[in-house]
C-alpha positions in Angstrom: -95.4 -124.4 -13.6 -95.1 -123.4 -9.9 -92.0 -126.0 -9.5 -90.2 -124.0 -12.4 -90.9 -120.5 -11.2 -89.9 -121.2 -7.4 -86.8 -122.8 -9.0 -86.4 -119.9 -11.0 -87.0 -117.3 -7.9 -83.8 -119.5 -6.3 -81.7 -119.3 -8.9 -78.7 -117.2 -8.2 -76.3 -117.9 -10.8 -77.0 -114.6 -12.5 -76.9 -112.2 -9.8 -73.2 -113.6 -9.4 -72.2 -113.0 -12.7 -73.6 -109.1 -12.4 -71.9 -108.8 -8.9 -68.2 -110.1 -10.5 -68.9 -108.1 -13.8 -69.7 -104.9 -11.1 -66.3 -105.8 -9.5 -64.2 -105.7 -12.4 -66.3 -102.6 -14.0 -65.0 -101.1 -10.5 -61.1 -102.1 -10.9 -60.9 -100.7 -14.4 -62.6 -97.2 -13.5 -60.1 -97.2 -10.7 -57.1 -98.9 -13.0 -57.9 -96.0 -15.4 -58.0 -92.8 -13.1 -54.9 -94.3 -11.6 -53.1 -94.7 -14.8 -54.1 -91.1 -15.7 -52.8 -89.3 -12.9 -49.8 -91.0 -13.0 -49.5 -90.5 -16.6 -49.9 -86.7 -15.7 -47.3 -86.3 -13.4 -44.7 -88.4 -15.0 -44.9 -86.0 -17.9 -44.6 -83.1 -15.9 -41.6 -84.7 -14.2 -40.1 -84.9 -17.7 -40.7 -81.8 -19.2 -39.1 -80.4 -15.5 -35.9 -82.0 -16.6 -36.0 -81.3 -20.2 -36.4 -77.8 -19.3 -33.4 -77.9 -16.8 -30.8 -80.0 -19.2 -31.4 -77.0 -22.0 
């Protein structure tokens, strides 16, 4: 029993997976905001032009 739980204590392997999954939760909220604002402005770009073509 103590073998297992010291093994257990050293184990790792899951606090990498969290970390990476932290990581790419991180890129997306950034991905997204990034998308949005550029998503904004490009549609005030073309209603600018739309309303100087008329």
């Amino acid at each position: 029993m103590k073998f297992t739980l010291a093994r257990f204590l050293n184990d790792e392997s899951g606090a990498t997976a969290v970390e990476y999954s932290l990581m790419a939760a991180l890129i997306a909220v950034i991905a997204i905001s990034a998308l949005t604002k550029l998503g904004s402005n490009l549609s005030n770009k073309f209603n600018n032009i739309a309303g100087n073509v008329t």
